[in-house]
C-alpha positions as CSV (number, residue, x, y, z in Angstrom):
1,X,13.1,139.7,77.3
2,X,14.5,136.5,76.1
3,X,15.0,136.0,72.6
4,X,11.7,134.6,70.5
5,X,14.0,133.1,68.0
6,X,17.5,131.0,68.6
7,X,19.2,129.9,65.5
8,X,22.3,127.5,65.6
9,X,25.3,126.8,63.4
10,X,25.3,123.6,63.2
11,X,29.5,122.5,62.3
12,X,31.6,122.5,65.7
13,X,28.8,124.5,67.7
14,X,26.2,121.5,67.9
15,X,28.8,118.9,65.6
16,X,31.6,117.9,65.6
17,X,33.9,117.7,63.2
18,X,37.0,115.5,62.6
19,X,39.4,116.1,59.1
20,X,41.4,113.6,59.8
21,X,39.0,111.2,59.8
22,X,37.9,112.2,56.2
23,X,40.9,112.4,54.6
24,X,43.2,110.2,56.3
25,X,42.2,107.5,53.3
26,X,43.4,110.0,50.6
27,X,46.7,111.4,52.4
28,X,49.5,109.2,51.3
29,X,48.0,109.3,47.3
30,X,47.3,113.5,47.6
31,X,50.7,113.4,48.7
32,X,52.4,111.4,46.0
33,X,50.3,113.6,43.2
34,X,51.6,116.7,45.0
35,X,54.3,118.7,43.0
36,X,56.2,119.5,46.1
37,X,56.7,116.0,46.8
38,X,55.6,116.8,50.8
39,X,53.3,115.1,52.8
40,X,50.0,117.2,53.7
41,X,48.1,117.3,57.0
42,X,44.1,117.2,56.8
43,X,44.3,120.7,57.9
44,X,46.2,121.7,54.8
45,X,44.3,119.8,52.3
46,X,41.1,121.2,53.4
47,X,42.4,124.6,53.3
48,X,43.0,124.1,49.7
49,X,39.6,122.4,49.3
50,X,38.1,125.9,50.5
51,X,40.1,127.7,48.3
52,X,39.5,125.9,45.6
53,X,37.7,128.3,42.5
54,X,34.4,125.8,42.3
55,X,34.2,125.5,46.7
56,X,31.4,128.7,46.6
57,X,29.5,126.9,43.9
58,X,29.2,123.7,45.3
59,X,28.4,125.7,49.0
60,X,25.7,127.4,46.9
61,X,23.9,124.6,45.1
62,X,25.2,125.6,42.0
63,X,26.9,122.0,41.2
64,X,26.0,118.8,41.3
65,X,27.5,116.3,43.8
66,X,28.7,114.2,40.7
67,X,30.4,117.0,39.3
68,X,32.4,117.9,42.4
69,X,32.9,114.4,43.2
70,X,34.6,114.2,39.8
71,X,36.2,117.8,40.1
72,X,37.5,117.5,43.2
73,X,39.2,113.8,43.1
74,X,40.8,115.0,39.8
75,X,41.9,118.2,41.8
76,X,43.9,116.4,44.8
77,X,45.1,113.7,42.4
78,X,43.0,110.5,44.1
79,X,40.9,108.0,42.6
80,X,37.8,106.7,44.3
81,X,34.6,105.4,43.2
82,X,31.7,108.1,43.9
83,X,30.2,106.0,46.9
84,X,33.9,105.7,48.5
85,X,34.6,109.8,48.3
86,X,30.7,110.3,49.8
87,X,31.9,108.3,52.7
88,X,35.1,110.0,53.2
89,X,33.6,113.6,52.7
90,X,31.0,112.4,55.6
91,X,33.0,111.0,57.8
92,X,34.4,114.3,58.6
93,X,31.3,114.4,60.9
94,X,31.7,112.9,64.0
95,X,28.3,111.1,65.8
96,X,29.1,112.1,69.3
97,X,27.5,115.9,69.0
98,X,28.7,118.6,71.1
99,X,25.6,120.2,72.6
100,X,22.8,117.3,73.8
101,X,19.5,116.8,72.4
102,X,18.2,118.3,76.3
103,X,19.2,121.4,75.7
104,X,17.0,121.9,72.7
105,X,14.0,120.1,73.9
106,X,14.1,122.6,76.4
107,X,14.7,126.2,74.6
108,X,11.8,124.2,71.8
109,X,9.2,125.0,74.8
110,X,10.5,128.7,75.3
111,X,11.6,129.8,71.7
112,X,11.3,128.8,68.0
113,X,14.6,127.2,67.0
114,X,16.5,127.3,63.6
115,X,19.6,125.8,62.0
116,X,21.4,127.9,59.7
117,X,25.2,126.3,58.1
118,X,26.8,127.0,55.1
119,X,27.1,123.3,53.8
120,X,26.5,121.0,50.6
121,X,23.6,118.3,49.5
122,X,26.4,115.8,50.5
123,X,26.4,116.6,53.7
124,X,22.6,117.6,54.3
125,X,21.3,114.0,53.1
126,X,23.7,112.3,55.9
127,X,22.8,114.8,58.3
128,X,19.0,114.6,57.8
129,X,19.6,110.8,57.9
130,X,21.5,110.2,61.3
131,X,21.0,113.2,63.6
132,X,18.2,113.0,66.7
133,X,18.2,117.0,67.3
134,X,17.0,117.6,63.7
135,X,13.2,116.8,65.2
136,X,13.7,120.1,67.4
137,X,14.4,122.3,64.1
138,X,11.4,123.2,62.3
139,X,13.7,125.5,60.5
140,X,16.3,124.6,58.5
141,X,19.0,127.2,56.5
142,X,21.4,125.1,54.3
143,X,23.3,127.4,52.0
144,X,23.2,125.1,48.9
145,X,19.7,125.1,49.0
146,X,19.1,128.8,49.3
147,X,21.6,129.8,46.8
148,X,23.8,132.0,49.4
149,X,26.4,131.1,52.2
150,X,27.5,133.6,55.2
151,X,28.4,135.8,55.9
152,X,26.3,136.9,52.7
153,X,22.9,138.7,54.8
154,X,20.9,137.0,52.2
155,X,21.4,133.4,54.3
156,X,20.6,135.3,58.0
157,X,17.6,137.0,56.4
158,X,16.1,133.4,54.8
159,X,16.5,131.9,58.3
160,X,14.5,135.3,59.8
161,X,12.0,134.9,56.9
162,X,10.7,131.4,57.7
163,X,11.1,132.0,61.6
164,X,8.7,134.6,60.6
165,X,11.4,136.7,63.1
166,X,12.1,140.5,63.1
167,X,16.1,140.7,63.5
168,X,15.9,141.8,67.3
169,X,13.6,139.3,68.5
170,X,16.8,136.2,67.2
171,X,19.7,134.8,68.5
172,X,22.4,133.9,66.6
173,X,25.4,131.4,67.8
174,X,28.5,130.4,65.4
175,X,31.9,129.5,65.8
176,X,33.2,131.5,63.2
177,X,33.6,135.1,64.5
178,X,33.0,136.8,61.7
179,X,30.1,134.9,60.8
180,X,28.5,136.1,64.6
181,X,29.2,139.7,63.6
182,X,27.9,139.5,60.4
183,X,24.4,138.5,61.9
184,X,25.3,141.5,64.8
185,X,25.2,144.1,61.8
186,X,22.0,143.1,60.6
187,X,20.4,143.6,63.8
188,X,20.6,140.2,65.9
189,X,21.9,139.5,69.2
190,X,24.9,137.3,68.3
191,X,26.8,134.7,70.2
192,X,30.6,133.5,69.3
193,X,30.5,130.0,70.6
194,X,33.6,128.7,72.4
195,X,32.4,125.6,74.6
196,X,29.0,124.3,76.0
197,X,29.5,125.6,79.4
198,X,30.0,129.5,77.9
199,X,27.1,129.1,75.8
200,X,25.3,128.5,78.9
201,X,26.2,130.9,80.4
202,X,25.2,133.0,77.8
203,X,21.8,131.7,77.6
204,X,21.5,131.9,81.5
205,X,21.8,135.9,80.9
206,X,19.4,136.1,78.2
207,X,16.8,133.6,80.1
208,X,17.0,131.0,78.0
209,X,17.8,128.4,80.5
210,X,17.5,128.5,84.3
């Protein structure tokens, strides 16, 4: 039987996303303020953005935007006005997406869809403002505003909750491997996305699609 409940990642399985275009303002001044002297590559700087102490807090909900607005500028050593590093941080997200609108008009008529993305309020206000698929989502997971980010099960078992979905009737599809398993072990069927045409073919196997 085909699932009665899909639920999506949203960043680089239905988005895209683009580091360069976020930071690419910031990299000459983060690497002046850096102690090594060396030049940084977007890749780098948002590695240490994730591994920065607050990063889990702010995924969570547990700081404000203005707060790590003003702790992460002083952290990489830039200055920018609050509207200038909202821009920046959003323009990491790309408009052309990477799976079309068609696709979920179509699974809307055979399952109940869901969005589930460890994310911030940054981020959730500019994709609730400029993003057609959103209409096909009744529900939507953000981990700031339930407190918990994945692979934590709390996060897979709020999206279950308001699908009102038992853990073997959902799908699951993320680009992050371990994020995939993580829903696996609590019982869902669990996709590790790689490109449209194998998640099609993945759907085409569960009868999601014809």
């Amino acid at each position: 039987m085909p699932p009665k409940a899909v639920i999506f990642d949203i960043g680089r399985v239905i988005v895209r996303l683009d580091l360069k275009r976020a930071f690419a303002p910031f990299i000459s001044a983060i690497s002046t303020s850096n102690s090594s002297g060396a030049s940084q590559c977007p890749e780098q700087i948002w590695t240490a953005i994730q591994a920065d102490p607050m990063w889990c807090d702010w995924q969570e909900g547990r700081i404000t935007p203005q707060y790590w607005y003003e702790h992460i500028t002083r952290q990489l050593g830039i200055e920018a006005s609050f509207e200038e590093f909202c821009t920046a941080w959003n323009s990491v997200i790309v408009p052309e997406t990477i799976l079309p609108d068609s696709l979920f008009a179509g699974l809307a008529t055979r399952c109940r869809l869901g969005l589930l993305s460890n994310t911030d309020p940054i981020h959730v206000a500019y994709l609730e403002g400029h993003f057609s698929f959103l209409r096909y989502f009744p529900v939507r997971i953000y981990s700031n505003e339930v407190g918990a980010s994945k692979p934590s099960p709390a996060i897979y078992q709020a999206a279950l909750a308001a699908l009102g979905t038992r853990p073997n009737e959902a799908l699951y599809i993320d680009d992050i491997a371990e994020f995939a398993e993580a829903a696996h072990r609590l019982g869902l069927d669990a996709i590790h996305f790689e490109n449209p045409e194998q998640l099609a073919d993945e759907f085409f196997k569960r009868g999601l699609i014809t």
